[in-house]
MMTF fields as JSON, N, C-alpha, C and O atoms, coordinates in Angstrom:
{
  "mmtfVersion": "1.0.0",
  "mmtfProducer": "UNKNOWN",
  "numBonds": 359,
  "numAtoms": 360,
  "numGroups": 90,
  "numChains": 1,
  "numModels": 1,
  "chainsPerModel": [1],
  "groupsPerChain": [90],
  "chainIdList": ["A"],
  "bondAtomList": [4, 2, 8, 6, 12, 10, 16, 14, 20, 18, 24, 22, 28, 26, 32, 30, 36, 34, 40, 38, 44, 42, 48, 46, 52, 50, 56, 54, 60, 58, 64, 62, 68, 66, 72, 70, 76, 74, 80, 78, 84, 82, 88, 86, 92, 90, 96, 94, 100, 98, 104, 102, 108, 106, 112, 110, 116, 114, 120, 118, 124, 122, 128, 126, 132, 130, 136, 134, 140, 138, 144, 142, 148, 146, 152, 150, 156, 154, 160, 158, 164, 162, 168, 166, 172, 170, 176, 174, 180, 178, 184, 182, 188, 186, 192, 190, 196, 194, 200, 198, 204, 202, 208, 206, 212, 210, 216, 214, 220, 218, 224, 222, 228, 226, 232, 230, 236, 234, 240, 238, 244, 242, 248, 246, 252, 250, 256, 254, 260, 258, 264, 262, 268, 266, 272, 270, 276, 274, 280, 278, 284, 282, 288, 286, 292, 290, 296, 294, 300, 298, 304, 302, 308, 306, 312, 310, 316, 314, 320, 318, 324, 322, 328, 326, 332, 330, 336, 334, 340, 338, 344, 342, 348, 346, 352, 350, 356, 354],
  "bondOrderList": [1, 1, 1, 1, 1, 1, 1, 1, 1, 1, 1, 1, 1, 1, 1, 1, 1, 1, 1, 1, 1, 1, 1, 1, 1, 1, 1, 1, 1, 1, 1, 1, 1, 1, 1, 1, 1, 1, 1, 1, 1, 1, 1, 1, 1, 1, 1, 1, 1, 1, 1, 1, 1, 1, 1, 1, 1, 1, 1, 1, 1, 1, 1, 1, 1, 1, 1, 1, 1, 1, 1, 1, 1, 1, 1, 1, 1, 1, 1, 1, 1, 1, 1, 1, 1, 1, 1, 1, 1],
  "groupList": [{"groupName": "UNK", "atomNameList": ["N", "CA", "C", "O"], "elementList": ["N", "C", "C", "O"], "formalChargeList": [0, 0, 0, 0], "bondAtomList": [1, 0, 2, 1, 3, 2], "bondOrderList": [1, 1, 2], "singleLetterCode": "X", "chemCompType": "L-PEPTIDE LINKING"}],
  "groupTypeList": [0, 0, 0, 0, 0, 0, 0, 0, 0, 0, 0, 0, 0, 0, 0, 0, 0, 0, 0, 0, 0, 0, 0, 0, 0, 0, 0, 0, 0, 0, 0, 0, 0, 0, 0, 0, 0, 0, 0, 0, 0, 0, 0, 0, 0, 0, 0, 0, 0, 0, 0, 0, 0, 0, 0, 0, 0, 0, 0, 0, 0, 0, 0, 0, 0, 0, 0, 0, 0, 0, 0, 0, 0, 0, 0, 0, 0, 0, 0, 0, 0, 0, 0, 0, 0, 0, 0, 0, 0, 0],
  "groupIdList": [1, 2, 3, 4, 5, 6, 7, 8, 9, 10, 11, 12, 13, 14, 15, 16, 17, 18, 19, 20, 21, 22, 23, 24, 25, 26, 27, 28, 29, 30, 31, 32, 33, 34, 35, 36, 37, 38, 39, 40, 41, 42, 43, 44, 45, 46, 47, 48, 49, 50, 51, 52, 53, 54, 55, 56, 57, 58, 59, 60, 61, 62, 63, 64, 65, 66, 67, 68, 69, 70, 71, 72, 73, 74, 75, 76, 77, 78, 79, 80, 81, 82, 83, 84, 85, 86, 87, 88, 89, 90],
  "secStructList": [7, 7, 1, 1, 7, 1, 1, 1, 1, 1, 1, 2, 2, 2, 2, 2, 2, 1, 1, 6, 6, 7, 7, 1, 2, 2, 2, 2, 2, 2, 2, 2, 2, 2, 2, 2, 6, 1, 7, 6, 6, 7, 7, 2, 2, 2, 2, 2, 2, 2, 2, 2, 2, 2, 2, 2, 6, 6, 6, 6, 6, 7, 2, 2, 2, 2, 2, 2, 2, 2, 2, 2, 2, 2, 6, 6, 1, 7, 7, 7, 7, 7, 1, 4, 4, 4, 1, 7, 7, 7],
  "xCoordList": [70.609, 70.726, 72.1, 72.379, 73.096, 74.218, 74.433, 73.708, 75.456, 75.324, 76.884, 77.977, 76.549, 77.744, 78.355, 79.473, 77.198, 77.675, 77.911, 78.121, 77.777, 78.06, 76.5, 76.373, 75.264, 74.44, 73.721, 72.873, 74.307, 74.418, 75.86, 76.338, 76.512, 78.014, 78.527, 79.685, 77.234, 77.644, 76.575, 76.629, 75.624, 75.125, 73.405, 72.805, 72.923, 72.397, 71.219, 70.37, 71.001, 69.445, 69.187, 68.301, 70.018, 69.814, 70.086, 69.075, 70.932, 70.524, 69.369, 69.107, 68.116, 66.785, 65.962, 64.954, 66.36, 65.199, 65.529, 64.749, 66.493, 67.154, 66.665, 66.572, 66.326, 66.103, 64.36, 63.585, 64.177, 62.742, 62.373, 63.128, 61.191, 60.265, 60.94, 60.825, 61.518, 61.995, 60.687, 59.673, 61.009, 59.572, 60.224, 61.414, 59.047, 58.956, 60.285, 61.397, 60.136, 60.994, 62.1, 63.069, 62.527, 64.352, 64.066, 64.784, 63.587, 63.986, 63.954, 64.285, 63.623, 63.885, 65.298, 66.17, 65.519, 66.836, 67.905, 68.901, 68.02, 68.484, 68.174, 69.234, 67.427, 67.389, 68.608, 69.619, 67.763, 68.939, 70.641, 71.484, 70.574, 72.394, 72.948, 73.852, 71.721, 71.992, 72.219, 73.003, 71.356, 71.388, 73.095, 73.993, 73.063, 74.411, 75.364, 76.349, 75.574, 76.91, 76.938, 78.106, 76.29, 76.059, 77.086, 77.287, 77.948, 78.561, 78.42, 77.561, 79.384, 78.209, 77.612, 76.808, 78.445, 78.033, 76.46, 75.884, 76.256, 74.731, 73.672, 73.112, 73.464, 71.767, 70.676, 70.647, 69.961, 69.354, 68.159, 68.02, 67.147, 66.022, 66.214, 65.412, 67.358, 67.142, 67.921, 67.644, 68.724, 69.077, 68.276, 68.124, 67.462, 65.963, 65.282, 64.746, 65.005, 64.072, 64.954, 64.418, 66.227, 66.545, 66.759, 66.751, 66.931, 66.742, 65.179, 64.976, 64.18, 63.02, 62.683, 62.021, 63.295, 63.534, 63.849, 63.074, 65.138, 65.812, 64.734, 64.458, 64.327, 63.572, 62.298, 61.781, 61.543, 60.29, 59.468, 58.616, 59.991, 59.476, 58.526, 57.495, 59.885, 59.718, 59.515, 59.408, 59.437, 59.08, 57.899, 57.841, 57.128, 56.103, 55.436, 55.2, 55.201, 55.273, 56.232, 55.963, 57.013, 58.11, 58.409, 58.086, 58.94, 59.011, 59.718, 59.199, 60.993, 61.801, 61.422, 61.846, 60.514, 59.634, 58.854, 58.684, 58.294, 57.503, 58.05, 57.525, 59.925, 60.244, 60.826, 61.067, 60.815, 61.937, 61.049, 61.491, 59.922, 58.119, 58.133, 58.091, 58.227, 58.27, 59.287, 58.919, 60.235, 61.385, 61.438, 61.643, 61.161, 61.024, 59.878, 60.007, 58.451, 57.341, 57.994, 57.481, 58.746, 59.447, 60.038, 59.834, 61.044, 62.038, 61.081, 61.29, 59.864, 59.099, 58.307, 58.054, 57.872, 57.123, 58.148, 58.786, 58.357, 58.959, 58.254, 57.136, 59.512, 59.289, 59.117, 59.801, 58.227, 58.263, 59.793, 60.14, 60.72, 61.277, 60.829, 59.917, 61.397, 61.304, 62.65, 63.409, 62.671, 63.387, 62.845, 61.885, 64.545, 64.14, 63.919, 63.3, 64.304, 64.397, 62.369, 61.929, 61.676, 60.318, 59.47, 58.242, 60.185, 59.011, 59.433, 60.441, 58.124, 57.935, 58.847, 58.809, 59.632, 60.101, 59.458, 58.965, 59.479, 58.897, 59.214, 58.81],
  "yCoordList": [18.426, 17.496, 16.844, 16.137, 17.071, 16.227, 15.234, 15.195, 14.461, 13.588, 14.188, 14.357, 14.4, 14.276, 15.532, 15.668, 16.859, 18.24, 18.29, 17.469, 19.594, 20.166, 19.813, 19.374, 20.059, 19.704, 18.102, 17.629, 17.729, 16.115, 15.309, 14.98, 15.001, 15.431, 13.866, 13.589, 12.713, 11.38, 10.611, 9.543, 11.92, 11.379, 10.517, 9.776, 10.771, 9.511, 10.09, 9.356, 11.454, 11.434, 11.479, 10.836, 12.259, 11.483, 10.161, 9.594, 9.48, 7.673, 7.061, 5.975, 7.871, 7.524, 7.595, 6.889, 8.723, 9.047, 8.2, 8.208, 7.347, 6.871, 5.335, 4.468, 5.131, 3.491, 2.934, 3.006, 2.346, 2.38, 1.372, 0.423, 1.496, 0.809, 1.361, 0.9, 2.266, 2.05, 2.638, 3.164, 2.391, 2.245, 3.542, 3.852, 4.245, 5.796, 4.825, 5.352, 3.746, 3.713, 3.264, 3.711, 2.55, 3.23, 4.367, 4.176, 5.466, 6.987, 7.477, 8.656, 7.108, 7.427, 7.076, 7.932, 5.74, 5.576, 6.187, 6.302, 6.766, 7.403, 8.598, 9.177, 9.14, 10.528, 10.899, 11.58, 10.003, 9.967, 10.235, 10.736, 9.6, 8.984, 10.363, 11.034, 10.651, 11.946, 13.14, 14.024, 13.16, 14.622, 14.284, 15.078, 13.231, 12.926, 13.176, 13.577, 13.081, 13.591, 14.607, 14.867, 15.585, 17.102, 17.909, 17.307, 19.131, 19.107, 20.223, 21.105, 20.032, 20.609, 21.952, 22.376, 22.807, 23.603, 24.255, 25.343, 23.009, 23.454, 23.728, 23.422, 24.206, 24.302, 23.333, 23.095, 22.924, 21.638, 22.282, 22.229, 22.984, 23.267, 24.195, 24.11, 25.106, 25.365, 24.457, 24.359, 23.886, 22.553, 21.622, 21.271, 20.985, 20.11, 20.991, 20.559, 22.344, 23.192, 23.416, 23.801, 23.042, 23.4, 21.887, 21.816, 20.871, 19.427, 19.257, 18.768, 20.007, 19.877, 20.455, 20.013, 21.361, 22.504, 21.452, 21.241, 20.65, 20.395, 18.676, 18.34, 17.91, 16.969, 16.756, 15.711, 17.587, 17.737, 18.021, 17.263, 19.399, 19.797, 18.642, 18.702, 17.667, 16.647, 15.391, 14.539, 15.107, 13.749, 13.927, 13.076, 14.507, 15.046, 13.71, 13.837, 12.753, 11.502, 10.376, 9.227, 10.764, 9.876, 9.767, 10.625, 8.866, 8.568, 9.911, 10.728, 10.221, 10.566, 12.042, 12.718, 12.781, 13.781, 14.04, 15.144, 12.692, 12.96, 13.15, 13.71, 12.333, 12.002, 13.998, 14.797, 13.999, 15.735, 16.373, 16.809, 16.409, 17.078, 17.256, 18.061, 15.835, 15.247, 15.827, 16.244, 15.841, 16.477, 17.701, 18.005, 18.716, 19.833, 20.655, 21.811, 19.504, 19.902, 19.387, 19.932, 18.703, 17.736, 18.943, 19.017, 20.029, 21.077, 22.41, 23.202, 22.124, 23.598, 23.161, 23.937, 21.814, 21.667, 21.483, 20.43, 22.44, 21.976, 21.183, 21.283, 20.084, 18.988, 19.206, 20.083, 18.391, 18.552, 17.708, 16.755, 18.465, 17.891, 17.032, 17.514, 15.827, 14.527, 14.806, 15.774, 13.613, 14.187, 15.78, 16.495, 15.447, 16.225, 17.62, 18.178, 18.525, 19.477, 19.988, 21.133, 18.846, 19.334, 19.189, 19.269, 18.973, 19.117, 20.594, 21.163, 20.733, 22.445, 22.451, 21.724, 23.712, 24.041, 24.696, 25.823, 24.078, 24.424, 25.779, 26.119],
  "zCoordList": [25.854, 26.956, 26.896, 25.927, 28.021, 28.111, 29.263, 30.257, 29.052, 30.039, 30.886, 30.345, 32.246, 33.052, 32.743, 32.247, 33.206, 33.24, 34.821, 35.714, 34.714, 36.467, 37.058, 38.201, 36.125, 36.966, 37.144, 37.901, 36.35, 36.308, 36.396, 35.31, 37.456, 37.232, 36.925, 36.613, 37.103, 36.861, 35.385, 34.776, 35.303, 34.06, 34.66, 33.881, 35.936, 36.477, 36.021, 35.515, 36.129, 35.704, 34.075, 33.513, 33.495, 32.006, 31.838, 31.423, 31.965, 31.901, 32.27, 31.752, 33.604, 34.192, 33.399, 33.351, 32.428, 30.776, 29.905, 28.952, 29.809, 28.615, 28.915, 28.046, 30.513, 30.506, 30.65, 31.604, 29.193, 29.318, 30.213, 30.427, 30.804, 31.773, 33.233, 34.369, 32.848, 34.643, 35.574, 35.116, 37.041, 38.304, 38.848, 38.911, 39.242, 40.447, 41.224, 41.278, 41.665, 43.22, 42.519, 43.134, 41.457, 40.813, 40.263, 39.282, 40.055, 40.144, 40.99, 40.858, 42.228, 43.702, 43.969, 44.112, 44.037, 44.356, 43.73, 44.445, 42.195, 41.335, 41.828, 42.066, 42.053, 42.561, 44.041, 44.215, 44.819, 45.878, 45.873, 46.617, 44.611, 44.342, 44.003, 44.501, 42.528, 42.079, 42.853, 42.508, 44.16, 44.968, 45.605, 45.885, 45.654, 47.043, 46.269, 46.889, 44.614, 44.272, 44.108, 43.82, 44.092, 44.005, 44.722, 45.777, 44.667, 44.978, 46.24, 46.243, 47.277, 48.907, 49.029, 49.859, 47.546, 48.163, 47.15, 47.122, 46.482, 45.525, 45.99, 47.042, 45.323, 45.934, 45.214, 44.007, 46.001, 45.263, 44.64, 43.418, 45.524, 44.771, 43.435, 42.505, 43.404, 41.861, 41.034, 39.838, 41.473, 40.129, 39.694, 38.524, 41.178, 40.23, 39.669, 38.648, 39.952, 39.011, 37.142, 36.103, 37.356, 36.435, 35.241, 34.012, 36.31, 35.83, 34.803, 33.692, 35.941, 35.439, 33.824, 32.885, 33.993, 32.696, 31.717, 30.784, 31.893, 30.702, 30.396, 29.245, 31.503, 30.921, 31.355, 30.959, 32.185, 32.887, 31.348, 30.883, 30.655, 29.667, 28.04, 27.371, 28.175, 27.275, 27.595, 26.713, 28.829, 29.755, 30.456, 31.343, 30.455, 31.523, 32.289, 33.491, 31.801, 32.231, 32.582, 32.933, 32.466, 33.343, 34.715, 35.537, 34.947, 36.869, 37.08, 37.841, 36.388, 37.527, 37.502, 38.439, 36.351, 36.199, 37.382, 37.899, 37.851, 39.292, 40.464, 41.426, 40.351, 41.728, 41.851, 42.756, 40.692, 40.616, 41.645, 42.708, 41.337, 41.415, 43.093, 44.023, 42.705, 44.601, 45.605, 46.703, 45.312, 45.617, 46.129, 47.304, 44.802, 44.948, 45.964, 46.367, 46.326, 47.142, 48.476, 49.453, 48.712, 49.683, 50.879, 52.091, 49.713, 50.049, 50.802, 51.721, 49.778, 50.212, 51.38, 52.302, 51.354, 52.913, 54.129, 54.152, 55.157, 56.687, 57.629, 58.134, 57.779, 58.075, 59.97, 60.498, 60.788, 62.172, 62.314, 61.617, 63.615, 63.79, 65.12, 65.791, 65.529, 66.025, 67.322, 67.301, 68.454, 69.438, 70.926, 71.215, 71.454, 72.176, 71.9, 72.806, 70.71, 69.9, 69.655, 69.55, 69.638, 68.96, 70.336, 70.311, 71.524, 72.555, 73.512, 73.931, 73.522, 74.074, 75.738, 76.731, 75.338, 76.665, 78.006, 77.95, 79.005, 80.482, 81.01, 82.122]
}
């Protein structure tokens, strides 16, 4: 586990394992931060799969274990889109 590789490039989700008591909703917000520095042209679902790898394995109870979880079911469900785009054409 390192801090502030390519797939952690600011260190945020290993610091989320490192800070005890933290809440699902600061590993949400940490998650967030984390996806946004990513760099544009990544791919997200196999880097949280690979995040998961490196602390899912040994955290299985930790927030940000769930928010990864969450995340990753987030990517595989398609979302309805909203607007004029999701109403049926005449």
């Amino acid at each position: 586990m390192s801090k502030g590789d390519a797939l952690d490039p600011k260190g945020l989700i290993y610091e989320s394992y490192q800070i005890e008591g933290i809440t699902k909703a600061e590993c949400r917000s940490i998650f967030l931060d984390w996806a946004l520095s990513l760099p544009l042209d990544t791919e997200t679902g196999p880097t949280i799969r690979l995040m998961l790898e490196r602390y899912g394995t040994t955290a299985d109870q930790h927030p940000m274990t769930d928010v990864m979880r969450e995340g990753l079911q987030g990517m595989a469900t398609p979302q309805r889109r909203g607007g004029w785009k999701s109403r049926p054409r005449h």
